[in-house]
PDB file of N, CA, C and O in Angstrom:
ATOM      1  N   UNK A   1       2.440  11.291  10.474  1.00  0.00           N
ATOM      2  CA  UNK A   1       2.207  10.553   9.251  1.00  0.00           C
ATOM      3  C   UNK A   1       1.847  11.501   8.107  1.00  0.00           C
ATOM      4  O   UNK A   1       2.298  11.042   7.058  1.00  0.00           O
ATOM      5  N   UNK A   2       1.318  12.443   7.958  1.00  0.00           N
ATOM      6  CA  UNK A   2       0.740  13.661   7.043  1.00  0.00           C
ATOM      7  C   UNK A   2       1.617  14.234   6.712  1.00  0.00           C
ATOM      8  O   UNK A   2       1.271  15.068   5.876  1.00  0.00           O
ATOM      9  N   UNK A   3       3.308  14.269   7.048  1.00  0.00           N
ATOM     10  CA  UNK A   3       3.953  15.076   6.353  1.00  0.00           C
ATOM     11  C   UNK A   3       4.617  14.141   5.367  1.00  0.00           C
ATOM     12  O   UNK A   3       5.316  14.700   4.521  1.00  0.00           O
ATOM     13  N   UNK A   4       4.544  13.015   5.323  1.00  0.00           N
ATOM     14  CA  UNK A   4       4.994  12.433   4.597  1.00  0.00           C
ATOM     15  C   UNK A   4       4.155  12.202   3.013  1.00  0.00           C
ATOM     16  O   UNK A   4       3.126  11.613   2.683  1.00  0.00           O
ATOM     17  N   UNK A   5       5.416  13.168   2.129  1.00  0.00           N
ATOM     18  CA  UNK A   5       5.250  13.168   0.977  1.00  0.00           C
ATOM     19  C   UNK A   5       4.751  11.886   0.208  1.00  0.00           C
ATOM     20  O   UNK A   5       3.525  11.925   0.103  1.00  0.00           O
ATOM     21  N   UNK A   6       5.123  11.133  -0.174  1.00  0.00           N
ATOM     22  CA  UNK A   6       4.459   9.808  -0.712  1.00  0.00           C
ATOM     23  C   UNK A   6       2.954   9.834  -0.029  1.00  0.00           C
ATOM     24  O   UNK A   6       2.041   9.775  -0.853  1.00  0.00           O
ATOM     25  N   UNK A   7       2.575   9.913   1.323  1.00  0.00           N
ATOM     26  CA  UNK A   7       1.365   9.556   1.928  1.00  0.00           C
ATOM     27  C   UNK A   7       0.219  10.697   1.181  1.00  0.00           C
ATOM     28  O   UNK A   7      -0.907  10.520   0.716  1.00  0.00           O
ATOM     29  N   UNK A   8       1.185  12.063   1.329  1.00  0.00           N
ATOM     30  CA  UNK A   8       0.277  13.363   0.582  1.00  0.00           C
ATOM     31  C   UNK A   8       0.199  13.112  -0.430  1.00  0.00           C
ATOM     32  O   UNK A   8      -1.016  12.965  -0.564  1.00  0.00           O
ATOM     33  N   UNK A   9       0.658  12.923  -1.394  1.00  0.00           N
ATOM     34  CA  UNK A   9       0.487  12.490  -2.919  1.00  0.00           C
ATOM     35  C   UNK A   9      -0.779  11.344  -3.114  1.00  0.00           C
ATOM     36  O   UNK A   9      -1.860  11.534  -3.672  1.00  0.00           O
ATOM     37  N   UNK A  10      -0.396  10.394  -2.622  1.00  0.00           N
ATOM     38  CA  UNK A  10      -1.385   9.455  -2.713  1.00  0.00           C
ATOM     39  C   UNK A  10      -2.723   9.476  -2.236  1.00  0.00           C
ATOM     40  O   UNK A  10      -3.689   8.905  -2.743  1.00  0.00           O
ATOM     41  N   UNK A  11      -2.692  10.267  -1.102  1.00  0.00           N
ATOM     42  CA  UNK A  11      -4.289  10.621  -0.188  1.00  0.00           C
ATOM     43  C   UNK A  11      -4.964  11.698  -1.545  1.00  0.00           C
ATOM     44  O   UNK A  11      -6.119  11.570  -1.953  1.00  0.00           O
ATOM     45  N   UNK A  12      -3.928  12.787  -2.123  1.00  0.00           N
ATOM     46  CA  UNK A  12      -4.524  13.878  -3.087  1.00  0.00           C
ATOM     47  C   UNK A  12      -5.018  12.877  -4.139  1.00  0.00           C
ATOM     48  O   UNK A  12      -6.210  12.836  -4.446  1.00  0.00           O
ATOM     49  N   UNK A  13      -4.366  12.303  -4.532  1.00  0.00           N
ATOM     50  CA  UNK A  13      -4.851  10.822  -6.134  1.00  0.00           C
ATOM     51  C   UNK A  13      -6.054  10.643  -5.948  1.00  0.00           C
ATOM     52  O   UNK A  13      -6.610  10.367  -7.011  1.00  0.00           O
ATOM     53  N   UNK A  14      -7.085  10.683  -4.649  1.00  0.00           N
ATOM     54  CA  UNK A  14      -7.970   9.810  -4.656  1.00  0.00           C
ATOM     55  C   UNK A  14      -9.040  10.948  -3.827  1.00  0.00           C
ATOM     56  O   UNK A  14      -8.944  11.480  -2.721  1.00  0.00           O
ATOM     57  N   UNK A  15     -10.142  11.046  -4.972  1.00  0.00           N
ATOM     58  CA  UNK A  15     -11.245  11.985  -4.672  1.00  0.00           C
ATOM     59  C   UNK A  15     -12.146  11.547  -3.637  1.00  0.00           C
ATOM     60  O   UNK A  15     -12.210  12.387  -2.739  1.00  0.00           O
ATOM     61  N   UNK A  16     -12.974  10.375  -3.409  1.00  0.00           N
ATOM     62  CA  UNK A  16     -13.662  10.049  -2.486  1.00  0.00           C
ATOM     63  C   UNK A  16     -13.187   9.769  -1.098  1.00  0.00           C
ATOM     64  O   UNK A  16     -12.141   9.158  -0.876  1.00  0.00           O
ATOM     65  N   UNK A  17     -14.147  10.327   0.026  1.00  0.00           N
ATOM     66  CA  UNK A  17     -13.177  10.240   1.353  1.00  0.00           C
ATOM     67  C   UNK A  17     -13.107   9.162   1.322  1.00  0.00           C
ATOM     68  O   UNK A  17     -11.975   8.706   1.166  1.00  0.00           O
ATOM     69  N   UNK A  18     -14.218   8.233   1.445  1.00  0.00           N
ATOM     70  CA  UNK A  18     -14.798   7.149   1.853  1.00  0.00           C
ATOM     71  C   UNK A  18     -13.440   5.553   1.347  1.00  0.00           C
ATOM     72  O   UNK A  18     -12.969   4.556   1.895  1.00  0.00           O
ATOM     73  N   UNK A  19     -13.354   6.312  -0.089  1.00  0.00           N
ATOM     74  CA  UNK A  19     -12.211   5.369  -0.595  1.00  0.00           C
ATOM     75  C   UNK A  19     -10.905   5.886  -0.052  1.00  0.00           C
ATOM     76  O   UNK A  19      -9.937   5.177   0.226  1.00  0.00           O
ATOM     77  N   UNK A  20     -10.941   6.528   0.008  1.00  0.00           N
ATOM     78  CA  UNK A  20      -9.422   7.256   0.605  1.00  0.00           C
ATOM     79  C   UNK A  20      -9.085   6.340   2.217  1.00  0.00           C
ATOM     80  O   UNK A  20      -8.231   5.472   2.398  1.00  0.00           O
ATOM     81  N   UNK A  21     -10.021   6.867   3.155  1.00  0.00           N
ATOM     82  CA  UNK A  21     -10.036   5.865   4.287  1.00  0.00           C
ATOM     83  C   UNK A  21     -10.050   4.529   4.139  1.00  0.00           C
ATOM     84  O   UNK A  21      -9.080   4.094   4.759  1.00  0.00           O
ATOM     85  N   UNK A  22     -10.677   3.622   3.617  1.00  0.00           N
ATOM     86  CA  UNK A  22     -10.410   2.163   3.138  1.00  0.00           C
ATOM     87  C   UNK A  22      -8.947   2.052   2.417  1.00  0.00           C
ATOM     88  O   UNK A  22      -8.206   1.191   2.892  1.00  0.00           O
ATOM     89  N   UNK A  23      -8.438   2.843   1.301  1.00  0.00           N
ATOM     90  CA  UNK A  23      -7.083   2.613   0.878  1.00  0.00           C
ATOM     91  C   UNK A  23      -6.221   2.875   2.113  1.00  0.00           C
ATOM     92  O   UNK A  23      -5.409   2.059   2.550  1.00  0.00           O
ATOM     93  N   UNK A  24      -6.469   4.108   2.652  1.00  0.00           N
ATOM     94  CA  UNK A  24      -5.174   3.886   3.966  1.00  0.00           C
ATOM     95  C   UNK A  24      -5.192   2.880   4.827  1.00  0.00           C
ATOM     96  O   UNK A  24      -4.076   2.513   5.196  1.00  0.00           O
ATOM     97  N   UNK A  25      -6.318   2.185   5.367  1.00  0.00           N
ATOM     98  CA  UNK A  25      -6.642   1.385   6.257  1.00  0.00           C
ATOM     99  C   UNK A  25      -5.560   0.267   5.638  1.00  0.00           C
ATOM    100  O   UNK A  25      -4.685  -0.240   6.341  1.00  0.00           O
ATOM    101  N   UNK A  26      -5.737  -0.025   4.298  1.00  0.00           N
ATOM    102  CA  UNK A  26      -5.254  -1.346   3.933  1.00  0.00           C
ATOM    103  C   UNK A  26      -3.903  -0.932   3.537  1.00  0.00           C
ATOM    104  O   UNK A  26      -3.179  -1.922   3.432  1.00  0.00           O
ATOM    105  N   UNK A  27      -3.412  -0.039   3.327  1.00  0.00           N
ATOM    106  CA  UNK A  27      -2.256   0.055   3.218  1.00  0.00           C
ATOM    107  C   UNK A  27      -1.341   0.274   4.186  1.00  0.00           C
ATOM    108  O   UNK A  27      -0.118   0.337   4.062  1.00  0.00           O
ATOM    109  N   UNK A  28      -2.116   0.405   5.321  1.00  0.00           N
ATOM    110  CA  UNK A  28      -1.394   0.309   6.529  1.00  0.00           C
ATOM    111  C   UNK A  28      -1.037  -0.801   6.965  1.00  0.00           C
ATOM    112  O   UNK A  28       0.048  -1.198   7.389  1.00  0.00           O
ATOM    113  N   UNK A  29      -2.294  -1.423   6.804  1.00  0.00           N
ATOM    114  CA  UNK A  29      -1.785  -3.215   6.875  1.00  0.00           C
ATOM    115  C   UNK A  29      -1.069  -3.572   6.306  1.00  0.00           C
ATOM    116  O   UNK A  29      -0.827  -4.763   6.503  1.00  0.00           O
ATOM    117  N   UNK A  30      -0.366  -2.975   5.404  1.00  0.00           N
ATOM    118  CA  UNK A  30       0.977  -3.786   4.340  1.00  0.00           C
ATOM    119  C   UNK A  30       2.423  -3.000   5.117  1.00  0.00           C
ATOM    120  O   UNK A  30       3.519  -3.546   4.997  1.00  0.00           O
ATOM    121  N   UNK A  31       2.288  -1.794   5.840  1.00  0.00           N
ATOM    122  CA  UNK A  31       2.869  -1.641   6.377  1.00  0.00           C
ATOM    123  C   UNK A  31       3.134  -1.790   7.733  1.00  0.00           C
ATOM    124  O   UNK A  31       4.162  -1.368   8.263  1.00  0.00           O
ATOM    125  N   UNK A  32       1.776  -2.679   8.612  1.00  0.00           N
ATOM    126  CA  UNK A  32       2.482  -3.119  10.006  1.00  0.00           C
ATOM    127  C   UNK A  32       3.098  -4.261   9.647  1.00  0.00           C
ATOM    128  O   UNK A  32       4.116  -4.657  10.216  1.00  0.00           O
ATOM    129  N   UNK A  33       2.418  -4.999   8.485  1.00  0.00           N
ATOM    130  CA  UNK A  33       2.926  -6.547   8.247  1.00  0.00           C
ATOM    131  C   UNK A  33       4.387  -6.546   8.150  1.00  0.00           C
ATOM    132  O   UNK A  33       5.095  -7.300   8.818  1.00  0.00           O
ATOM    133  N   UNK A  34       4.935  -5.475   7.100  1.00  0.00           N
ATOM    134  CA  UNK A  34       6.105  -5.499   7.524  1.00  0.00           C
ATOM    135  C   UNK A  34       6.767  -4.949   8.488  1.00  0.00           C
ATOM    136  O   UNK A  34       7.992  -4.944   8.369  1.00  0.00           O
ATOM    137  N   UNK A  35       6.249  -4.424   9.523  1.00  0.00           N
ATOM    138  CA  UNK A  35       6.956  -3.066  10.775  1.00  0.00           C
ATOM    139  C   UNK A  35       7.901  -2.197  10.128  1.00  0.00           C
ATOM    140  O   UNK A  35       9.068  -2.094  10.506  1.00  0.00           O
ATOM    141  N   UNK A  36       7.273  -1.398   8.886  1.00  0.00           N
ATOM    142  CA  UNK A  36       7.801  -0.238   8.314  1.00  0.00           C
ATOM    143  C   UNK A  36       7.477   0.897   9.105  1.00  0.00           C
ATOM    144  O   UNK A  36       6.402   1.256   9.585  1.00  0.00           O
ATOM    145  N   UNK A  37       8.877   1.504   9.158  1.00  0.00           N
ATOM    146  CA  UNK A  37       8.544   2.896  10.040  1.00  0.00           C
ATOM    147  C   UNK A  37       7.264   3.495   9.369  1.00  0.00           C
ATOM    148  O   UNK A  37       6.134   3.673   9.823  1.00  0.00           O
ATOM    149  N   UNK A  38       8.023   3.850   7.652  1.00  0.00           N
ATOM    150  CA  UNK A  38       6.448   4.781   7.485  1.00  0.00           C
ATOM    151  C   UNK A  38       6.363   4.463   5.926  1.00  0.00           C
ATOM    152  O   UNK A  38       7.012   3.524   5.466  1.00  0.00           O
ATOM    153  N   UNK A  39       5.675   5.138   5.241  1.00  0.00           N
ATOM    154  CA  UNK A  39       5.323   5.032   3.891  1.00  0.00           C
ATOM    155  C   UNK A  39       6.680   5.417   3.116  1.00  0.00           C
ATOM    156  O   UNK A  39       7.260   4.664   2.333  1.00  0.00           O
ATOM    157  N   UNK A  40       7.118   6.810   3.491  1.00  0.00           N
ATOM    158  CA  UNK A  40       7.851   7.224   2.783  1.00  0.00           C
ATOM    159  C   UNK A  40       8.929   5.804   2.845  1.00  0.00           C
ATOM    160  O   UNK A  40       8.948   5.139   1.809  1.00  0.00           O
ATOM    161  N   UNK A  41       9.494   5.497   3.586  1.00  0.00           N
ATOM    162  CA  UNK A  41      10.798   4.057   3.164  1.00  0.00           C
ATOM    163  C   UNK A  41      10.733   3.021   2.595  1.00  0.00           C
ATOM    164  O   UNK A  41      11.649   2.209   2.466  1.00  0.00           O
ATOM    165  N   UNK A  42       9.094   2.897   1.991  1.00  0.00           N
ATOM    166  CA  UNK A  42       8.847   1.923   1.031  1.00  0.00           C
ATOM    167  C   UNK A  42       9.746   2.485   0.076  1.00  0.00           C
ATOM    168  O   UNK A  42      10.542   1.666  -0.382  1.00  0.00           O
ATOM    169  N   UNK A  43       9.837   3.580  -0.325  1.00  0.00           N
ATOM    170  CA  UNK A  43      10.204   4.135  -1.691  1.00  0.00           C
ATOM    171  C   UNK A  43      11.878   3.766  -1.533  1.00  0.00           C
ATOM    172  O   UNK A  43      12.622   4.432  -2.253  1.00  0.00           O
ATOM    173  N   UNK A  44      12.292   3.094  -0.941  1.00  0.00           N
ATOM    174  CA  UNK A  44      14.296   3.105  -0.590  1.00  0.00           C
ATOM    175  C   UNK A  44      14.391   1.539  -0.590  1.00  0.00           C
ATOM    176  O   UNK A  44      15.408   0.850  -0.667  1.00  0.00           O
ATOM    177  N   UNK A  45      13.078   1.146  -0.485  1.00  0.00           N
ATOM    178  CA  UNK A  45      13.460  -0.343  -0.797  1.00  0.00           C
ATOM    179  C   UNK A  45      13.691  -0.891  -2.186  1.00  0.00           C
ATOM    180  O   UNK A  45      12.793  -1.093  -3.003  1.00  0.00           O
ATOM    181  N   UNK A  46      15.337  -1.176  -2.431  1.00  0.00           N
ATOM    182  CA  UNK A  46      15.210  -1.840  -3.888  1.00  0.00           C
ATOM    183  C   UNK A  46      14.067  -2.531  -4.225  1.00  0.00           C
ATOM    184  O   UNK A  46      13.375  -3.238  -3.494  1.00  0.00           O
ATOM    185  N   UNK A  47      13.870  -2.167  -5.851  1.00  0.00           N
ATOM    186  CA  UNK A  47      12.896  -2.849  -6.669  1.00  0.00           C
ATOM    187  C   UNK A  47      12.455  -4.378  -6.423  1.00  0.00           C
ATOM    188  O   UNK A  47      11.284  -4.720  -6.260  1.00  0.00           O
ATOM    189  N   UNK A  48      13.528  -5.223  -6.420  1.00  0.00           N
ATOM    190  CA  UNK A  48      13.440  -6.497  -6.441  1.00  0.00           C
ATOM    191  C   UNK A  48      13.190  -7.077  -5.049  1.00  0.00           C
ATOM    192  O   UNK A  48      12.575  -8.125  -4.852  1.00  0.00           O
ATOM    193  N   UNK A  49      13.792  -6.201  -3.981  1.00  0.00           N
ATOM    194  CA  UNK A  49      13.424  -6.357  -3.021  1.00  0.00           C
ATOM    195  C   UNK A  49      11.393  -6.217  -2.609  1.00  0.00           C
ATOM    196  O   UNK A  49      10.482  -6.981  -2.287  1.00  0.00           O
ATOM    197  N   UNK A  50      11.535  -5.146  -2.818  1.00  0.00           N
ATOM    198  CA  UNK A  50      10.296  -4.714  -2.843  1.00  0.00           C
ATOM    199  C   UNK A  50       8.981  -5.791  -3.766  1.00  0.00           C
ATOM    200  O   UNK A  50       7.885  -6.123  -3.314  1.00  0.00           O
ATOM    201  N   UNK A  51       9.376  -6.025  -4.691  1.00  0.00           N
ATOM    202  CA  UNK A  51       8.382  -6.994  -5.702  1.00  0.00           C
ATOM    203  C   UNK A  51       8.317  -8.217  -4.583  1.00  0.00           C
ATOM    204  O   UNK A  51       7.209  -8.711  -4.375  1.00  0.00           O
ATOM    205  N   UNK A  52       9.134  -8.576  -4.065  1.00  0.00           N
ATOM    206  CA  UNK A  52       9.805 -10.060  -3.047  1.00  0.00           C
ATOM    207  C   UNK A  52       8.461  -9.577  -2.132  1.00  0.00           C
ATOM    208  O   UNK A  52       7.380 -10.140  -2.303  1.00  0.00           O
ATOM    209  N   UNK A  53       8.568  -8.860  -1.485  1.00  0.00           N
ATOM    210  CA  UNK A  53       7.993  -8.500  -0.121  1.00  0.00           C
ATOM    211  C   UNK A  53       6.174  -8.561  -0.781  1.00  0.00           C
ATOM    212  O   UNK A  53       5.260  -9.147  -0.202  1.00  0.00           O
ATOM    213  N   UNK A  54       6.067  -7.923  -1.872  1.00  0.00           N
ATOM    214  CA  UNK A  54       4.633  -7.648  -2.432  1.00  0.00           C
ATOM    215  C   UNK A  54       3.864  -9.295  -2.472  1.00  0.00           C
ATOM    216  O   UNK A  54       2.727  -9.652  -2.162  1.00  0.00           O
ATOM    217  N   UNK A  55       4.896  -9.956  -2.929  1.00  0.00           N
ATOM    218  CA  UNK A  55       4.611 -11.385  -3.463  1.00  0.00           C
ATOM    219  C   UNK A  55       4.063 -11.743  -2.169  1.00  0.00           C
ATOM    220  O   UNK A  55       2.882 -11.845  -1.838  1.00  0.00           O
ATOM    221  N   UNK A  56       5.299 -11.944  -1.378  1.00  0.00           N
ATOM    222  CA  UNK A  56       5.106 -12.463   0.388  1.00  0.00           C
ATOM    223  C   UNK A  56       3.713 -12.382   0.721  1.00  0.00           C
ATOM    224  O   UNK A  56       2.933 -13.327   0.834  1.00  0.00           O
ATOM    225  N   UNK A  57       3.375 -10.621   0.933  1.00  0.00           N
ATOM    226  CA  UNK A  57       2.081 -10.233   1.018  1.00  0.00           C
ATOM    227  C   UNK A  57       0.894 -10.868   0.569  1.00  0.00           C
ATOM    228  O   UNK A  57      -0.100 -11.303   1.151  1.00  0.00           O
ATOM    229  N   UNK A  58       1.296 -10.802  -0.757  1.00  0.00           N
ATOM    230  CA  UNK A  58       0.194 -11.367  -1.341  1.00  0.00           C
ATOM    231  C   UNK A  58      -0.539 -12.358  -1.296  1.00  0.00           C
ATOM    232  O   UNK A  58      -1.766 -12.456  -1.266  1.00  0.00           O
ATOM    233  N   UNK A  59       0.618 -13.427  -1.292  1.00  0.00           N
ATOM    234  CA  UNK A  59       0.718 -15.025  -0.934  1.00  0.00           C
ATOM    235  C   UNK A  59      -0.465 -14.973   0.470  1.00  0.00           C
ATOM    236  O   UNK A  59      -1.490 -15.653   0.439  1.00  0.00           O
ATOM    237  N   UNK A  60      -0.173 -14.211   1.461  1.00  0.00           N
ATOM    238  CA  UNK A  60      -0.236 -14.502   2.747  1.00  0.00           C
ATOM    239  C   UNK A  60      -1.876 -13.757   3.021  1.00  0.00           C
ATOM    240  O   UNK A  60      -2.588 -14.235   3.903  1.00  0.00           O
ATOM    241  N   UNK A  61      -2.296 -12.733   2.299  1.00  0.00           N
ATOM    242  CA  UNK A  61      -3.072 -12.379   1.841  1.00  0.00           C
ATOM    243  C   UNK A  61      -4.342 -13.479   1.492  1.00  0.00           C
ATOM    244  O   UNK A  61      -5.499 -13.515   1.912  1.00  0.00           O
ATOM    245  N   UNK A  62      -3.750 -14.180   0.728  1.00  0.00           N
ATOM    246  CA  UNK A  62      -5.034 -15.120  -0.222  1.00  0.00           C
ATOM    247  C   UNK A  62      -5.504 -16.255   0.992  1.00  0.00           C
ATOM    248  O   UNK A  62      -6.642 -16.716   1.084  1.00  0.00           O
ATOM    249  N   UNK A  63      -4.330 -16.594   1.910  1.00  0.00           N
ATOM    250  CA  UNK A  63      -4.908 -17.715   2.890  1.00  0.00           C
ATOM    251  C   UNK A  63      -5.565 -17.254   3.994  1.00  0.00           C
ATOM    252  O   UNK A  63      -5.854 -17.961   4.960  1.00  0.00           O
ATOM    253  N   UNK A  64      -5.884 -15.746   3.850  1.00  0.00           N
ATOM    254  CA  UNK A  64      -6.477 -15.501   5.074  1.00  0.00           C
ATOM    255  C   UNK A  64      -7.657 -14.909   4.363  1.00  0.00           C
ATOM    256  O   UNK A  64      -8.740 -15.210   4.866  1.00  0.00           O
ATOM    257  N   UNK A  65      -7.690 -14.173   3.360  1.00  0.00           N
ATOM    258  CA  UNK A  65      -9.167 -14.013   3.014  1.00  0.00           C
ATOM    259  C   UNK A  65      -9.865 -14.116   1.864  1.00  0.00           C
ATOM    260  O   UNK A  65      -9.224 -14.301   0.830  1.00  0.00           O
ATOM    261  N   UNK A  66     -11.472 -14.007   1.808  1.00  0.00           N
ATOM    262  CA  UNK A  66     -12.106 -14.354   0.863  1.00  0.00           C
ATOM    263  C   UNK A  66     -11.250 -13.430  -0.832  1.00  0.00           C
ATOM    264  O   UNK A  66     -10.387 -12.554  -0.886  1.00  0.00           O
ATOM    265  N   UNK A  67     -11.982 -14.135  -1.909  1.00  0.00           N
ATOM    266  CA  UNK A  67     -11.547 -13.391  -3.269  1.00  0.00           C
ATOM    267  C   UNK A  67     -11.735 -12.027  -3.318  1.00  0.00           C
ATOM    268  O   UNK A  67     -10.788 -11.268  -3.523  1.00  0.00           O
ATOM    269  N   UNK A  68     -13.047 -11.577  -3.123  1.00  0.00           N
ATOM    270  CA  UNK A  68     -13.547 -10.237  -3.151  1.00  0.00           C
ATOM    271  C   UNK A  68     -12.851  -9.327  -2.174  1.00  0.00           C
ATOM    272  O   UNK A  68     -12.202  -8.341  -2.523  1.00  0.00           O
ATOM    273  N   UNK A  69     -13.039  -9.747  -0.829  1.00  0.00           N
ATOM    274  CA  UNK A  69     -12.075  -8.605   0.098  1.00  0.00           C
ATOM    275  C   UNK A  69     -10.628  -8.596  -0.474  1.00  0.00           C
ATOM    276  O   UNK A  69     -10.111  -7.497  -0.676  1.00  0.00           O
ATOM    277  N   UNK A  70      -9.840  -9.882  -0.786  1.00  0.00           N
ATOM    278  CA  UNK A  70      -8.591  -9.480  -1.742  1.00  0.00           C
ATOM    279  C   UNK A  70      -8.188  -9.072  -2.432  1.00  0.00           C
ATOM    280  O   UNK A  70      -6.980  -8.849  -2.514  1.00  0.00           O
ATOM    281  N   UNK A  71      -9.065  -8.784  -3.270  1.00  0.00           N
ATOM    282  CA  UNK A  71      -9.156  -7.414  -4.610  1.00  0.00           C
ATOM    283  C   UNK A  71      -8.597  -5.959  -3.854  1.00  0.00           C
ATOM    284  O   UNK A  71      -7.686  -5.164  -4.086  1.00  0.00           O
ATOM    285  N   UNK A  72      -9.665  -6.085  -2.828  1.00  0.00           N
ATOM    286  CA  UNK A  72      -9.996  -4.576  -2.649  1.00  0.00           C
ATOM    287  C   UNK A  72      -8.703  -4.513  -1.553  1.00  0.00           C
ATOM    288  O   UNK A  72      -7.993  -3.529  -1.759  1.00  0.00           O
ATOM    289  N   UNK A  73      -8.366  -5.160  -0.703  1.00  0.00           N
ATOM    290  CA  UNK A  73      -7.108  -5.140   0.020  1.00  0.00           C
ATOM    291  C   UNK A  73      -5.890  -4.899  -0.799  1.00  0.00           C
ATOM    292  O   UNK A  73      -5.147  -4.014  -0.374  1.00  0.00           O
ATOM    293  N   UNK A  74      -5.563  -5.472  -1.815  1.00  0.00           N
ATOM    294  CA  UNK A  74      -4.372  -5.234  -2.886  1.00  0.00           C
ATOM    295  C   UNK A  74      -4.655  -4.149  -4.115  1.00  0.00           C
ATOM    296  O   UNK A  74      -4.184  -4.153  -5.253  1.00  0.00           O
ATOM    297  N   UNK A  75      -5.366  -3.437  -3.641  1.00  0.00           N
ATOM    298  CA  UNK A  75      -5.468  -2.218  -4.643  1.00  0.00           C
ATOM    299  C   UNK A  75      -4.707  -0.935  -4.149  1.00  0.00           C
ATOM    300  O   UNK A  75      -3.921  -0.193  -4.739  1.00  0.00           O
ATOM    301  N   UNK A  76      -5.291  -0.920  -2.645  1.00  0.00           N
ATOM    302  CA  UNK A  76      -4.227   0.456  -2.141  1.00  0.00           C
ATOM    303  C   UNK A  76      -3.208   0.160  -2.428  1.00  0.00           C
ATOM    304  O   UNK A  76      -2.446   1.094  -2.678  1.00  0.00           O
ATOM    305  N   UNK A  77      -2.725  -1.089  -2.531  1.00  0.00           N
ATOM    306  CA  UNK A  77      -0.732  -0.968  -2.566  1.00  0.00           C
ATOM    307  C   UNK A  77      -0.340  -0.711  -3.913  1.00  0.00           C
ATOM    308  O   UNK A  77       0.548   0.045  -4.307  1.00  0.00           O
ATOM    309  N   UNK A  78      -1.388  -1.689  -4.801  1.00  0.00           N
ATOM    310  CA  UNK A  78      -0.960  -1.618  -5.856  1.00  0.00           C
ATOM    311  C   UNK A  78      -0.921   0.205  -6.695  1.00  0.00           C
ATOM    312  O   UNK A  78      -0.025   0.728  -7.357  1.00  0.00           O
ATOM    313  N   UNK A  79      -2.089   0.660  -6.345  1.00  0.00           N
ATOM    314  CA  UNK A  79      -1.793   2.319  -6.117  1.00  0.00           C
ATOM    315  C   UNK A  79      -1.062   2.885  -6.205  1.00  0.00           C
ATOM    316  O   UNK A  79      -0.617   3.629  -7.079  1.00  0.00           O
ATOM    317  N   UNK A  80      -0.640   2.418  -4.625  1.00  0.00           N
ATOM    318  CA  UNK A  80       0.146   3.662  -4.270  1.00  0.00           C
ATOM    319  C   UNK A  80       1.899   3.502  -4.882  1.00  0.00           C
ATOM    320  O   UNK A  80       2.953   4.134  -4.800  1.00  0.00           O
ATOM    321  N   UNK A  81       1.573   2.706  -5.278  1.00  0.00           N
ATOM    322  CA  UNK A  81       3.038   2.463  -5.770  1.00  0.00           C
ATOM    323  C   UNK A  81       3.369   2.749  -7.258  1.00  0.00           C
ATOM    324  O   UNK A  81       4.393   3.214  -7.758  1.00  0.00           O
ATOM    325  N   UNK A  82       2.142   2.315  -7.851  1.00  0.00           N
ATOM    326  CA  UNK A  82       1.964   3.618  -9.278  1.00  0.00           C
ATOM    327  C   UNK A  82       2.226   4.513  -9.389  1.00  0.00           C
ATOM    328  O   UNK A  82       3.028   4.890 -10.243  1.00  0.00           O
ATOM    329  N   UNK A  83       1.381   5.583  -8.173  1.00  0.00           N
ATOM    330  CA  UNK A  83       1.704   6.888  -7.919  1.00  0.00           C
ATOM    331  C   UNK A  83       2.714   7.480  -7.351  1.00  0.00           C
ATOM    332  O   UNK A  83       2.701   8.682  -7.087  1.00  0.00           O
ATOM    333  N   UNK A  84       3.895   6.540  -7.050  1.00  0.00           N
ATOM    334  CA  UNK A  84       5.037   6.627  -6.613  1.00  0.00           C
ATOM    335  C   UNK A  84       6.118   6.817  -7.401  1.00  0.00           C
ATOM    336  O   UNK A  84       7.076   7.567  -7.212  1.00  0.00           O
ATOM    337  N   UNK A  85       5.765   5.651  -8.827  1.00  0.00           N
ATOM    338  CA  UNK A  85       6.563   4.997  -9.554  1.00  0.00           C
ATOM    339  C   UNK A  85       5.959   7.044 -11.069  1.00  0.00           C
ATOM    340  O   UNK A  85       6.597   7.370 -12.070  1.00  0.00           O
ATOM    341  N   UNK A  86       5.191   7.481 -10.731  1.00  0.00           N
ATOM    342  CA  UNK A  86       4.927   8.773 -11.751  1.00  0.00           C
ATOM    343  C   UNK A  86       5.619   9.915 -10.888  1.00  0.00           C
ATOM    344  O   UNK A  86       5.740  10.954 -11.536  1.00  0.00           O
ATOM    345  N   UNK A  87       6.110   9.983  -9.568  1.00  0.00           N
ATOM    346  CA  UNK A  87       6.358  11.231  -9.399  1.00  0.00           C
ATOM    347  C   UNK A  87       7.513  10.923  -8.846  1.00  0.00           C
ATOM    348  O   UNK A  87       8.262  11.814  -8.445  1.00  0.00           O
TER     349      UNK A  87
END
C-alpha cells in the first residue's frame, strides 16, 4: 500500500500522526465499501462516475451514523481527492 503514489502524497498533506491514522482508517472504508484494489484506481475512475459512487457513499453513510462522526468520516475522502485533483 505505501508505494502507492496518491496514498504518499496524501499521508505527506497531513502533519499530525494522530489525524493521519483516522484519515486512512476512513478512507479505507470508502475503499472496502467499494472492493477497490487500491487508492491509486480511484484516480481512473471517470469523474461522473466517481461523483455517482461519492453520493452512494454518502447517502449510505448518513443511515448508519450519527452527524458528528459523519463529518469526520467524509473528510478523508473529501481530501484526498483535492489532493489528487492539485497534483
Amino acid at each position: 500500500m505505501s508505494n502507492q503514489r496518491s496514498l504518499l502524497l496524501f499521508e505527506n498533506s497531513i502533519k499530525s500522526e494522530a489525524t493521519r491514522e483516522k484519515y486512512l482508517y476512513y478512507l479505507s472504508k470508502f475503499k472496502d465499501f467499494y472492493k477497490l484494489r487500491d487508492y491509486d484506481s480511484v484516480l481512473q475512475i471517470p469523474t461522473e462516475k466517481l461523483q455517482e459512487m461519492v453520493e452512494d457513499y454518502v447517502m449510505d453513510l448518513k443511515k448508519r451514523v450519527n452527524p458528528k462522526p459523519f463529518q469526520l468520516q467524509c473528510t478523508p475522502f473529501s481530501r484526498f481527492l483535492r489532493q489528487m485533483m492539485l497534483n
